[in-house]
C-alpha positions in Angstrom: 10.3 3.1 9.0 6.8 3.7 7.2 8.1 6.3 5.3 11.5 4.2 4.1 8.3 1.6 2.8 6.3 4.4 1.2 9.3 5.8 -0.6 10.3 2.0 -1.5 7.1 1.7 -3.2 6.8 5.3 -4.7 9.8 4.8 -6.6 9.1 1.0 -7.8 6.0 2.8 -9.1 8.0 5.2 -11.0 9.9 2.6 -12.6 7.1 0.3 -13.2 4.2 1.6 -14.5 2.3 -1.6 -15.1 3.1 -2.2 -11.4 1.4 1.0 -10.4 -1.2 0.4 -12.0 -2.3 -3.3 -10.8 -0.9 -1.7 -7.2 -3.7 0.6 -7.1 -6.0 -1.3 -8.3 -5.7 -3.5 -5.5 -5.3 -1.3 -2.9 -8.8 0.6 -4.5 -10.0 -3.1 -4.1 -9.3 -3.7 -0.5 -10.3 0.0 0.7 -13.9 -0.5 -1.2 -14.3 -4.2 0.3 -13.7 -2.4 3.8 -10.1 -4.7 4.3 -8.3 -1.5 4.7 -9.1 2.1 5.6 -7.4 5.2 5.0 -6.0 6.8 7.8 -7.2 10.3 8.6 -5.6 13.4 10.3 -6.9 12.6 13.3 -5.3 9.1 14.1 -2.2 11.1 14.2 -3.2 14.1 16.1 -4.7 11.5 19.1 -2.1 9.0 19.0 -0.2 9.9 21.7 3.3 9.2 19.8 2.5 5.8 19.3 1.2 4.6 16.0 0.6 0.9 14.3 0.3 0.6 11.1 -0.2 -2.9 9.2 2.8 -2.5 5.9 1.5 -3.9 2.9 3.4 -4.5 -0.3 2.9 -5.6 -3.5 3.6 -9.3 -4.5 4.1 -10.9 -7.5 3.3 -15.2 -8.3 5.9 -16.0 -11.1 3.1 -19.4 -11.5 0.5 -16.3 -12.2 2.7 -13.3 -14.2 0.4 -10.4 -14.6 -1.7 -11.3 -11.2 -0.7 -9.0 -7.9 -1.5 -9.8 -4.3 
Protein backbone atom coordinates (compact mmCIF):
# COMPACT_ATOMS: atom_id res chain seq x y z
CA UNK A 1 0.00 0.00 0.00
CA UNK A 2 2.80 2.60 0.82
CA UNK A 3 4.50 1.87 -2.13
CA UNK A 4 1.11 2.16 -4.53
CA UNK A 5 1.14 5.95 -2.59
CA UNK A 6 4.82 6.63 -3.30
CA UNK A 7 4.48 5.61 -6.93
CA UNK A 8 1.04 7.75 -7.00
CA UNK A 9 3.00 10.69 -6.09
CA UNK A 10 6.33 9.98 -8.03
CA UNK A 11 4.56 10.02 -11.19
CA UNK A 12 2.16 13.20 -10.38
CA UNK A 13 5.61 14.67 -9.83
CA UNK A 14 6.71 13.73 -13.24
CA UNK A 15 3.85 15.22 -14.74
CA UNK A 16 3.78 18.34 -12.63
CA UNK A 17 6.77 19.95 -12.07
CA UNK A 18 5.44 22.99 -10.38
CA UNK A 19 3.82 20.33 -8.06
CA UNK A 20 7.15 18.83 -7.27
CA UNK A 21 8.55 21.55 -6.52
CA UNK A 22 6.02 23.24 -3.79
CA UNK A 23 5.77 19.19 -2.68
CA UNK A 24 9.18 19.27 -1.55
CA UNK A 25 9.25 22.31 -0.25
CA UNK A 26 6.79 21.35 2.16
CA UNK A 27 7.81 18.20 3.07
CA UNK A 28 11.68 20.10 3.54
CA UNK A 29 9.42 22.29 5.77
CA UNK A 30 7.80 19.81 8.02
CA UNK A 31 11.13 17.54 8.30
CA UNK A 32 13.20 20.92 9.52
CA UNK A 33 10.17 22.03 11.93
CA UNK A 34 10.64 18.36 13.52
CA UNK A 35 6.61 17.44 12.26
CA UNK A 36 8.01 14.60 10.30
CA UNK A 37 11.20 12.47 10.37
CA UNK A 38 12.72 10.37 7.92
CA UNK A 39 12.63 6.91 8.51
CA UNK A 40 15.94 5.10 8.78
CA UNK A 41 17.17 1.56 7.96
CA UNK A 42 16.76 0.55 11.10
CA UNK A 43 12.92 1.01 11.79
CA UNK A 44 12.68 -1.64 9.24
CA UNK A 45 15.22 -4.06 10.29
CA UNK A 46 13.53 -3.98 14.19
CA UNK A 47 10.02 -3.85 13.24
CA UNK A 48 9.17 -7.16 13.53
CA UNK A 49 6.92 -7.26 10.24
CA UNK A 50 4.77 -4.63 11.41
CA UNK A 51 5.19 -1.13 10.36
CA UNK A 52 2.89 2.32 10.60
CA UNK A 53 3.43 4.80 8.70
CA UNK A 54 1.35 8.20 8.70
CA UNK A 55 0.50 8.84 4.37
CA UNK A 56 0.76 12.26 3.58
CA UNK A 57 -0.19 13.81 0.26
CA UNK A 58 -0.21 16.86 -1.31
CA UNK A 59 -3.38 19.13 -1.34
CA UNK A 60 -4.31 21.79 -3.25
CA UNK A 61 -7.19 25.04 -1.95
CA UNK A 62 -8.78 26.08 -5.34
CA UNK A 63 -9.75 29.49 -2.82
CA UNK A 64 -5.65 29.71 -2.60
CA UNK A 65 -4.26 28.36 -6.33
CA UNK A 66 -0.49 28.20 -6.01
CA UNK A 67 -0.60 27.46 -2.05
CA UNK A 68 0.00 23.48 -0.99
CA UNK A 69 -0.77 21.81 2.23
Amino acid sequence: MAMKRLLSIEKKMDRDPKFAEGYTKLMNHFLEKGHASKAAQSDFENSNGKLWFLPHFGVTNLNKPGKLR
